[in-house]
Each structure stands twice: as structure tokens, then as C-alpha cells.
N, C-alpha and C positions, 0 to 999 in steps of 0.2 A: 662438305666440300672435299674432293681430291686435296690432300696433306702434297705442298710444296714440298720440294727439295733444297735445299745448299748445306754445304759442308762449315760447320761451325756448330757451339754449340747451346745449345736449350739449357735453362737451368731454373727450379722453382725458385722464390724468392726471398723461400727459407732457404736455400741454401746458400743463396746469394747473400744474406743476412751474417749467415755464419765464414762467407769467402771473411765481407765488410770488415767485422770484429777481429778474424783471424791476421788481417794484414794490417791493424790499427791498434789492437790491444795484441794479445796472447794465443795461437794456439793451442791446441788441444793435447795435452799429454798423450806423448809420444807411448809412455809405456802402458794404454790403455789394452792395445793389444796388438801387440810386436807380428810380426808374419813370420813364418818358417824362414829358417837360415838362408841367407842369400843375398843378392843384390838388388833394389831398388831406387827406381830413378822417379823426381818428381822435381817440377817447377813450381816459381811462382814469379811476381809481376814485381822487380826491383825499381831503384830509382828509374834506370835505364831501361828497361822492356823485362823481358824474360830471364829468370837466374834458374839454374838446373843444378839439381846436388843428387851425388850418389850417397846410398848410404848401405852400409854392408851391417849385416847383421847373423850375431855368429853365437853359439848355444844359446839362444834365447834372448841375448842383448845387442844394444844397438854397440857395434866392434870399432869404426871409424865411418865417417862423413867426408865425402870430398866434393867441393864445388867446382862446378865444370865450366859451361859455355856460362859467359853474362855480358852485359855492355854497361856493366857500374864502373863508375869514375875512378879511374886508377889514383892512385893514391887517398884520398877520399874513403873509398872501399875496404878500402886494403884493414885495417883494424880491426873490421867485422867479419872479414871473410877468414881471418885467421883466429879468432878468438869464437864465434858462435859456435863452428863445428865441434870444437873442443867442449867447451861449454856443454850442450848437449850429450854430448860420450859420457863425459865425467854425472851430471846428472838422472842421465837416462831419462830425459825429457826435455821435451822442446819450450817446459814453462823453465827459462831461463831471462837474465835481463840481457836486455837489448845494449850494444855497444853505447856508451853516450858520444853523441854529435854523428855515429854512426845508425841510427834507428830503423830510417827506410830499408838498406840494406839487410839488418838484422833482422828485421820482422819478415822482409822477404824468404833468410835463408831458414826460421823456422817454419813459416808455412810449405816451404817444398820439401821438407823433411818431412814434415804433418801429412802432406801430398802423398808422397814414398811411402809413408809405411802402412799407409788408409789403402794403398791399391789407386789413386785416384790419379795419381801421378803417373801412371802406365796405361792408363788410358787416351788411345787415338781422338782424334776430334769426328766427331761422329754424323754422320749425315742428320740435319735437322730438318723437321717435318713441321711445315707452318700450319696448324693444329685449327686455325679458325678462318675464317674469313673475315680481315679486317674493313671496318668502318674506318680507323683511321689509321694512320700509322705513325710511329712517335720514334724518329730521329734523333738520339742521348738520353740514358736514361742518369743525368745527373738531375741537381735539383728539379732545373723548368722541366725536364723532360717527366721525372715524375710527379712531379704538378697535374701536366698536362694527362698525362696517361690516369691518375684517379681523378680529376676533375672529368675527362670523357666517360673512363668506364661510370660515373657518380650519375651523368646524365641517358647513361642505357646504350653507350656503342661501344662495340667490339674492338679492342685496343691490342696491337701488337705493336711491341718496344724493342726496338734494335736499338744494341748497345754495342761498339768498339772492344770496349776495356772489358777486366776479367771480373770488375764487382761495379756494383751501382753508385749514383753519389756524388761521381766528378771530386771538381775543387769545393764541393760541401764538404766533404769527409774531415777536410783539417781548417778549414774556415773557420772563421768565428762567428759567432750567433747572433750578429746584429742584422735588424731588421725595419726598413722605415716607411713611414705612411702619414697620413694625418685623418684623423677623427676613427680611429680604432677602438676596440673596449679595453687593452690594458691603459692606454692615454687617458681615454677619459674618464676610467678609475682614478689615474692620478691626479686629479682635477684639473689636466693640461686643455684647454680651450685651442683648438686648430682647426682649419678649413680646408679644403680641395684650394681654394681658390690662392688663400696665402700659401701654402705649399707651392703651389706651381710659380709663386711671385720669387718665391724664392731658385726653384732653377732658373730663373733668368736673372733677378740681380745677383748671384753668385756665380752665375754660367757663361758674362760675360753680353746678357742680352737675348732675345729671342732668335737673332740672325744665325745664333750658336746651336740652337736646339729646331727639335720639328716639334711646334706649336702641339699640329692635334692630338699627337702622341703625348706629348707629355703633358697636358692637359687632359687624356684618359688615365695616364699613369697615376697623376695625384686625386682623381675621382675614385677610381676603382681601388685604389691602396688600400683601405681602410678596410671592403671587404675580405679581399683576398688573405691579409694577414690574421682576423675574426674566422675565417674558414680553415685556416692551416688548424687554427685552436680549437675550434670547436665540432669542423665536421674531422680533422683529421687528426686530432690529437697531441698536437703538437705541445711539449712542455713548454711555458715560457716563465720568463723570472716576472716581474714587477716593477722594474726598473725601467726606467725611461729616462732619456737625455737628448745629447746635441749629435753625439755621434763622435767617432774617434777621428774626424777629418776638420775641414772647413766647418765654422759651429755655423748653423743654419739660425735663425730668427726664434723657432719654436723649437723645445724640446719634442721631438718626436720619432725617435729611434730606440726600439726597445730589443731584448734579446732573449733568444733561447735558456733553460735554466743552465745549459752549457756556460752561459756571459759568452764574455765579447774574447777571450784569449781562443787559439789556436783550438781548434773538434767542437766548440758552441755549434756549430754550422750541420754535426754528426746528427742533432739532434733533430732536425727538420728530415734526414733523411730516414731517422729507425721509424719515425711515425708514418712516411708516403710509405715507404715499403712494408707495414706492416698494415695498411690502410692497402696497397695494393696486393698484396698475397689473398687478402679474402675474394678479389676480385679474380685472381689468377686459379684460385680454388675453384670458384665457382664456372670454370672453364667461358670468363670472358675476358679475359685477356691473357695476351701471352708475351715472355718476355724473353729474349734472346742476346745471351751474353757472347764476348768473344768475336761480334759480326760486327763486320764494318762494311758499314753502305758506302758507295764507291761512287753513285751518279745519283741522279732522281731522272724517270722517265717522262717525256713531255707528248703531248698529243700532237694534231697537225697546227694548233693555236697556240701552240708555246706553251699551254697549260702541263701542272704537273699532274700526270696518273699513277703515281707513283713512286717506288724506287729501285735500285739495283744493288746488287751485294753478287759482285765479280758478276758471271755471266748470266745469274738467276735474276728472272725481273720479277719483283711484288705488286699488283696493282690493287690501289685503294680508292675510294672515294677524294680521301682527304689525308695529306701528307703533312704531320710537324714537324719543322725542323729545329731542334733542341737541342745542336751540337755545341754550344759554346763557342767561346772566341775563337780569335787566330796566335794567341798568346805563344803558341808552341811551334810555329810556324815562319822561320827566318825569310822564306820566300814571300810570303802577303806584308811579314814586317817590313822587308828593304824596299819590297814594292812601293809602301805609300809611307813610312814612317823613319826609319832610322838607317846609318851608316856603317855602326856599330849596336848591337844589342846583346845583352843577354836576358833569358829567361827562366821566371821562378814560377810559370805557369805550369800544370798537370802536362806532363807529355802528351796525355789523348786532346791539348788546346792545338789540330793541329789543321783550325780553320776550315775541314773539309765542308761545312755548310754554306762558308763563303763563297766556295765553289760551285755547289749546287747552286746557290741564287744566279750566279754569274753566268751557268749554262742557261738557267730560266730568263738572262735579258732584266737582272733588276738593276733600280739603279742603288746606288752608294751612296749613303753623308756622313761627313764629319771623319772620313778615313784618312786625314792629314792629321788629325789630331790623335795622340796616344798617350795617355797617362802612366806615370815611368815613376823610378826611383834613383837617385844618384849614389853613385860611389863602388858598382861592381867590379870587381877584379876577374879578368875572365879567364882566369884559371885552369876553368873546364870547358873550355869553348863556349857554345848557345846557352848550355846549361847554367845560371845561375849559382853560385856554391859558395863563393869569398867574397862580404865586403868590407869595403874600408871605412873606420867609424872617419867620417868626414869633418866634425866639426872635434877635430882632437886639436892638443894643449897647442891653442897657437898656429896653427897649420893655417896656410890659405889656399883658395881655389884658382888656378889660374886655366887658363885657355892656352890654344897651340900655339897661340902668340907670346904667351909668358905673362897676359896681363890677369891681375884679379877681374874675376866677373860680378862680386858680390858682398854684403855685410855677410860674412858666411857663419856667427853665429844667428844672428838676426833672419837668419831665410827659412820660411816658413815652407812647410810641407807641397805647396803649389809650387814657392818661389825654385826650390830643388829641381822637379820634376822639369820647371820650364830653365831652368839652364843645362843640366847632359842633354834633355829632349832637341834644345836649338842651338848648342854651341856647334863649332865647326866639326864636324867629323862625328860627333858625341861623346866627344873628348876629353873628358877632364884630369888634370894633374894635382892631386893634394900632396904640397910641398910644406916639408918640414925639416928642422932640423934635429943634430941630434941631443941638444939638451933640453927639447919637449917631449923625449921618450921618454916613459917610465914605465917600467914592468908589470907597476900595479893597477896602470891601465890598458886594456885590449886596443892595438892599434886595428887590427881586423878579427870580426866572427864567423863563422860559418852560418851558413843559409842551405833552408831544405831540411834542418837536425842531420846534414848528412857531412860533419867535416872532424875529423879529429883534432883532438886539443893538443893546443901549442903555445908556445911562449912566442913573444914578439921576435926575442932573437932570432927563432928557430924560422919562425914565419920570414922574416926579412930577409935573411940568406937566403931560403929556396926562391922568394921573387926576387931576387937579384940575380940568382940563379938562372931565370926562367926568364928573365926580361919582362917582366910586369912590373919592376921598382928600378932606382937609378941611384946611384951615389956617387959624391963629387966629392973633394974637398974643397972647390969654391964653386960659389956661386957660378959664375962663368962655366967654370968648366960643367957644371950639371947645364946651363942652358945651353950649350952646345951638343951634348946627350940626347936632350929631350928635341933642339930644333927647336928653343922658345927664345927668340930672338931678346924679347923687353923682359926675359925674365930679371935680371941684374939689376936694371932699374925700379923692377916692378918691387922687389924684395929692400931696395934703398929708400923707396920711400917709404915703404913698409915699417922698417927699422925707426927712420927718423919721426914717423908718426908716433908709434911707442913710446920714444924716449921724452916727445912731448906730451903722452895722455891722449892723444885724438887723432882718429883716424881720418885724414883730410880728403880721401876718396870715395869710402861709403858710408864713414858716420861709424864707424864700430868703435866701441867701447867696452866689448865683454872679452873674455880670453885672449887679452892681447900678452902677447909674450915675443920678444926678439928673436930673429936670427943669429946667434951667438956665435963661437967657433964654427968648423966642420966637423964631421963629414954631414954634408946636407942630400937628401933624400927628396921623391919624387913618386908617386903611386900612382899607375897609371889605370882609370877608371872611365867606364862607360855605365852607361844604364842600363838598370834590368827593371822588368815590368813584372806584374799579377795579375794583370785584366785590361782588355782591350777596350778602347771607348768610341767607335766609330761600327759601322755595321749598315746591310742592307736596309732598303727604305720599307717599310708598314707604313699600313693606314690602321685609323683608331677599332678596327677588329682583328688588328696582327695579321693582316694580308698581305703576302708580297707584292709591291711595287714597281714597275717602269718607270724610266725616264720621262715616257709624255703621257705619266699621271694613269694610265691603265693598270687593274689587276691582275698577278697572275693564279690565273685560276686554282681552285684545289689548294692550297699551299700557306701554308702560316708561322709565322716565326714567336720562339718564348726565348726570355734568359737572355745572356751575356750578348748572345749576337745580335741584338736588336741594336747593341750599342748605349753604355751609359750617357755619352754626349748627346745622343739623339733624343736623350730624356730631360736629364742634368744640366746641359750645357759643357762647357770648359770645364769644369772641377770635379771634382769628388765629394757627393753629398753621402754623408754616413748611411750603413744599411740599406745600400739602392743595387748593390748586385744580388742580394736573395731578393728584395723587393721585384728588381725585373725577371726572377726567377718563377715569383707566385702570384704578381699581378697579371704580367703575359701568360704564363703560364694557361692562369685560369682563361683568360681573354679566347686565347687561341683554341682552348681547347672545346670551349662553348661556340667560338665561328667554326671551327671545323666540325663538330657535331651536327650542327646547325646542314654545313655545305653538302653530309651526306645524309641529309634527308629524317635523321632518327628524329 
């Protein structure tokens, strides 16, 4: 075929392998082999987008480092970006540690050191030449998207991977390695007895009913689960532990969530990804598939039936047989969020969640379920704006929850992980106030953490002046005067009968009994808190071979959806069943990429 053109750039998937490592673990010593005296410049992918650092190099050594343009969170950053540099000089290597609470930033500013002094870093973005003629084309190359792309190439089509971001992986990369299904071989190793049928019984009476979910789909989801996850292990290599459970969420009926040898803590999730991509290099080797970093599809193109032939990447159109869209949720995305879900939000989703596939469906006339519903977290302090970064530990010594009204909403030791999510997700505004006073402070508990590993450490003190500072916190010395602050009319009362309940043992409003503690002297305090989210739980409609959907029941042609965007709700229902976001990652996954195989004919 005539090799397409657009500007962006091609990269093997060993290299992409080695980007993955380099911005999650360690770079590459710097002094493997220094370049002649002079200046170079190299980037890498920070919290915030692109961070650029100079680094001068003078008889032979690296002389000074200076960080330039970035869009990492001031204050936040600021630790890393003044101590890494240094760091490296003095070492003369970029294997140095990473700031603690500072990490993303730090791993950033040593890979664009690594960048700078490799030559890699001064290199233009290069016209790329689309090398095959795809059968299918696969939109994200995080989990589902490389799912999808070694499940096609596995059944003999020509696969090209457009990816946004500068390495593979998505939100797998810091995930954790829980993974669920029923009747699979590590479960039934464990002598765990489960069905397709009980599984599915279960996203409905935990999901609130069938009204909550789409029947056909998630009645292929708990059928086909079992293979997809026996496939990740056996045709792709997937480490897994031995462990099997309820899941770190709502406990489902059966043990049937098991995990990468990562477990279930933060990069479990890394480990589904080193095996697709080292399962898909053989394939990129063998020049049938190609994978394309750095590009971001912009449209999908439609014929005169609304079908899709396609996609676009700025003004270059790609046409294929069969189009996956693999992009992930809208997690990153304030405009799809205010649209159908919240007032207030912040977000602890991967910046590239930034919903563009939502869009393509939207051009394609699909329809949408369950986009009212958004599974959330309470207690952010929005700090950093959108970005997620501070929250407040919510159920501290005594502290309660009130609304914009001043009234308690809840047994707020007693509120269980759903019950959280459905008060900031429905309170007025997405508002909530965790009011306390000041003889429940104590220093030797954290009243707020950083989120992201990206916040430096602080003492409460130090923390509560700057939010008082900043208007994210409130202090009174009375009651009154903080509910005039805050504009929470019933707060005074709400805190009176608070008190009088303590002093009798029982809480006569929602039955608490655990951490009760009085409002004592002043100065009394107020933290003002919204929710932040990880994953979106609504999404365009599929039919049971991950087809896009219309409103009056028509498919749209060419076109198939894996992963997050399908929507957990549209599987699960209302809640959160353990191990069901890499599940909709490997079950759809494969689904889609066997219909679209199928659509072009191979």
C-alpha cells in the first residue's frame, strides 16, 4: 500500500516498553554516555502534560539542570522540581530517588533528562508513515485497547493502534491487579464453585435491579469472563497470584476476584500490561501490526449511513474495514462531567480520560445509558482545581458531615463505601463540610493526604493555615459565627444536638455510636469538600458483540466498543463490583475484537 502521512509519532513496542518502565520505575543512567559539552533540551509527560528541562553539560559532566515550560501544580511540584535537578548533578545520574509525595513529577524530570542527553529529546516530531493497511483500527492503546489489538492480530488482521499518550497502558499502569469473572481456572483451582448465571444474579441484586443495568450485555459479560481472563493467562502470559476473594468493594455472594502477581495495591494492574505488549511486539515485528504513539484521533469518519469508515487524526483521514474504540472514560473531562453528572468535581483520572470516544459515538447518533449515574469518592479538597490532589480524611476524631444547609447527612462512621459516594454525588452543589473542632485535632493523626503520590508532606498545622489561607477551610470561635461563614443556616443547632447526644451516649438522628466526641471550646473549623472520581460508570449503548447502538435499536456499522467506555453500570448496575474495570477491559476487549475481525471479512 502507499504509506499514509500525519505528523506525529511511530514507535516499536520495545521502545514504548522501555518509555512505560522509564516513567514508572528508573531511568537509565545518565552517565552511560554523556554527549559533547553543550546544551540539551529533552521532555517528558508530568502530572500535568509535558515538562522540559535543560541540561548543560561541561568537561565531560552533567554541570547544571534547569526545568523550563511544565503545567505541574504549583505548589505540589515545587519540591521535586527544586530538589531532582540537584539530585542528578550531585550524582551524575538520573538513578536517583524520586521526591516522596512528589513521584510523578520526579520521574518525569528524570526521564527528560534521560531524553536530553540520549539525543531523543531534540528530536522533531516526525512525519509518520501508516506502514500497513489496516483491517482494523484500535482507538487507546491502554488495557482494552491492547486486548483488542493482540486478540485481532491472534485471529490474522492487520492491526493499527493509535494512541494519544507518550507510552501504552492508560490507567493499568498504577492500577491494581484485580480482576473478576466466574468459573475461570484460577477459581476453580481454588475449589470456588461459580456460574455465569449467579454472577450476572449478582449485578442486579447489588446494582439495584435489572432497570439499572443492560440485561444483554451483562449477561455476555458474566458468560464470557471466564474465558477472557484463562486467555490473558494462558495465550498471553499474564502472571497471576492464586488468590481469589470478594473484591476490595461491595462483597459480591462468591468469591470470584482474583489478581495479577502484582496483588491488588497500586502497578498490580502494570502487569496485564508488560505481557499485551510483549505478546504484541511479536506481532509488530512480524510487520502485522503497527502502533502509533503521541497521535490523537480527533473524529471517526462516517459514510452516507451514518456508518463508521474510519477515523481522523487532525486533517489525515484513516479508512478501515472495522474501527475499535478503546479510549476510556470521560473521567478527565469537566465538560461531559457537568454535562450529566456533577456541580462540583474533581478528578483522580489519567489526564488522557478526556472522554474523546464519547464524542465519536455522539458524532455516530449512539445512544447513552446510565450517564446520570457516576461513581465518586467524598472528601476532596480542590486545591488544584479539576485535578484531584488533597483529601480530607472524612471520618476524623469526631468530626461530622453536614450539607449547605448545616444539617448532618449521615451515621458518618457507619457509611459504607457506596453510602459516601451517594452523599457528595447528591448533596446540593456536591458540597460537603467536615466540621470539627479544635480539641479533635491531634498531630499524630493526618487530618488531610495527598492523592496522585503527588503532594508534599506537612503537618496539620501547616496544612490548615494555607486552607484558611486559600478559602478551602473556615474558623470561628463560635459555632454561629462559623455558620455564618460557611451560609449553613441549621449549622448551631445541628452541632447542639450533636453535643447533647454525646453527653447522653446515643446518637438520636442517625443511630452513631462510634467516634463520638464533643464540640468543646473554639476555635471550630469547617473543610470544604467535593468529590473526586477514578472511573466513569455510564457510556454508550453495545449490543452483546460490543456494536455501537442507536436510539431506535439500529447498529452502527463498522464500529465496536472495549473497556471503561462501555460503562461499569451498563454491566454492574449502581455499584461497584471488585475487579470489573480490567474485567470490561479483557472481556470487551476480546468481544470486540473477534466482532470486528469478523466485520472485515478475515
Amino acid at each position: 500500500m502507499k504509506p499514509k502521512t500525519v505528523f506525529s509519532k511511530t514507535i516499536s513496542l520495545v521502545l514504548s516498553l522501555a518509555l512505560l518502565w522509564v516513567a514508572l520505575l528508573a531511568p537509565a543512567a545518565a552517565e552511560a554516555a554523556l554527549p559533547a559539552d553543550g546544551v540539551y533540551t529533552g521532555t517528558a509527560n508530568g502530572m500535568g502534560g509535558a515538562l522540559e528541562v535543560s541540561v548543560s553539560v561541561e568537561g565531560g559532566k552533567i554541570a547544571s539542570i534547569e526545568v523550563g515550560s511544565h503545567s505541574e501544580t504549583p505548589g505540589i511540584s515545587d519540591p521535586a522540581i527544586e530538589q531532582i535537578p540537584a539530585a542528578i548533578v550531585a550524582a551524575q545520574s538520573t538513578q536517583v530517588d524520586a521526591v516522596a509525595n512528589a513521584t510523578v513529577t520526579s520521574e518525569a524530570i528524570k526521564a527528560a533528562v534521560a531524553a536530553a542527553l540520549s539525543g531523543e529529546g531534540e528530536t522533531e516530531a516526525a512525519a509518520l508513515e501508516i506502514l500497513i493497511e489496516p483491517d482494523v483500527i484500535v482507538v487507546g492503546a491502554g488495557m482494552a485497547g491492547l486486548v483488542a489489538s493482540v486478540r485481532a492480530c491472534e485471529l490474522g488482521a492487520n492491526v493499527l493502534v493509535l494512541e494519544q499518550n507518550y507510552r501504552v497502558g492508560g490507567s493499568a499502569n498504577t492500577a491494581g491487579g484485580s480482576i473478576s469473572g466466574a468459573g475461570y481456572n484460577i477459581q476453580i483451582a481454588a475449589g470456588i464453585e461459580d456460574s455465569a448465571e449467579a454472577f450476572y444474579q449478582d449485578f442486579v441484586t447489588m446494582g439495584g435491579g435489572e432497570q439499572n443495568l443492560n440485561p444483554e450485555i451483562a449477561k455476555v459479560h458474566a458468560e464470557r469472563s471466564a474465558g477472557a481472563i484463562n486467555w490473558l493467562q494462558d495465550y498471553v502470559g499474564v502472571e497471576f497470584s492464586d488468590q481469589v476473594d470478594s473484591g476490595g468493594y461491595l462483597t459480591m455472594n462468591t468469591n470470584r476476584v482474583t489478581y495479577t502477581a502484582g496483588g491488588p495495591a497500586s502497578g498490580g494492574g502494570s502487569y496485564f500490561v508488560r505481557a499485551l505488549c510483549d505478546k504484541l511486539q511479536g506481532f509488530i515485528d512480524a510487520g502485522q501490526a503497527q502502533l502509533c504513539l503521541d497521535t490523537l484521533v480527533t473524529d471517526v469518519m462516517l459514510d452516507g449511513e451514518g456508518n463508521v469508515v474510519g477515523v481522523k487524526v487532525g486533517d489525515m483521514e484513516i479508512a478501515s474495514p472495522s474501527t475499535i474504540i478503546a479510549t476510556g472514560g470521560y473521567g478527565y473531562c469537566e465538560r461531559w462531567l457537568k454535562e450529566f453528572n456533577f456541580t462540583n468535581i474533581t478528578s483522580n483520572d489519567p489526564n488522557t480520560a478526556i472522554g474523546s470516544g464519547y464524542d465519536f459515538a455522539r458524532t455516530a447518533g449512539a445512544a447513552f445509558d446510565n450517564m446520570d449515574y457516576c461513581s465518586c469518592y467524598g472528601g476532596s479538597v480542590p486545591v488544584s482545581g479539576f485535578q484531584a490532589s488533597l483529601r480530607c480524611s472524612i471520618n476524623y476524631n469526631g468530626a461530622i458531615w453536614v450539607n449547605t444547609s448545616g444539617d448532618r447527612v449521615f451515621n458518618e462512621p457507619a457509611a459504607t463505601s457506596m453510602d459516601k459516594r451517594t452523599i457528595w454525588r447528591t448533596n446540593d452543589q456536591n458540597i460537603i463540610y467536615v466540621v470539627l473542632a479544635e480539641n479533635m485535632i491531634s498531630e499524630d493523626k493526618p487530618l488531610f493526604t495527598g492523592m496522585m503520590s503527588n503532594s508534599a508532606a506537612f503537618t496539620n498545622e501547616e496544612k490548615i493555615a494555607e486552607l484558611l489561607e486559600g478559602g478551602y477551610m473556615f474558623k470561628a470561635d463560635t459555632i454561629e459565627e462559623l455558620a455564618e461563614k460557611l451560609g449553613t443556616p441549621n449549622l448551631p443547632q445541628t452541632v447542639a444536638v450533636y453535643n447533647e447526644d454525646v453527653k447522653a451516649g446515643a446518637d438520636s438522628v442517625f443511630g452513631r455510636t462510634d467516634n463520638l466526641l464533643a464540640f468543646e471550646e473554639g476555635p471550630f473549623y469547617a473543610v470544604y469538600t467535593v468529590p473526586y472520581l477514578m472511573m466513569t460508570a455510564g457510556g454508550p449503548r453495545i449490543n452483546g458483540e460490543a456494536q455501537l447502538m442507536r436510539e431506535d435499536g439500529s447498529a452502527v456499522g463498522n464500529v465496536y466498543l472495549a473497556g471503561e467506555i462501555i460503562g461499569s453500570a451498563n454491566i454492574a448496575g449502581h455499584n461497584t463490583i471488585g475487579g470489573i474495570g480490567h474485567g470490561l477491559c479483557a472481556t470487551w476487549g476480546t468481544i470486540a475484537a473477534e466482532s470486528a475481525v469478523k466485520n472485515a471479512g478475515k
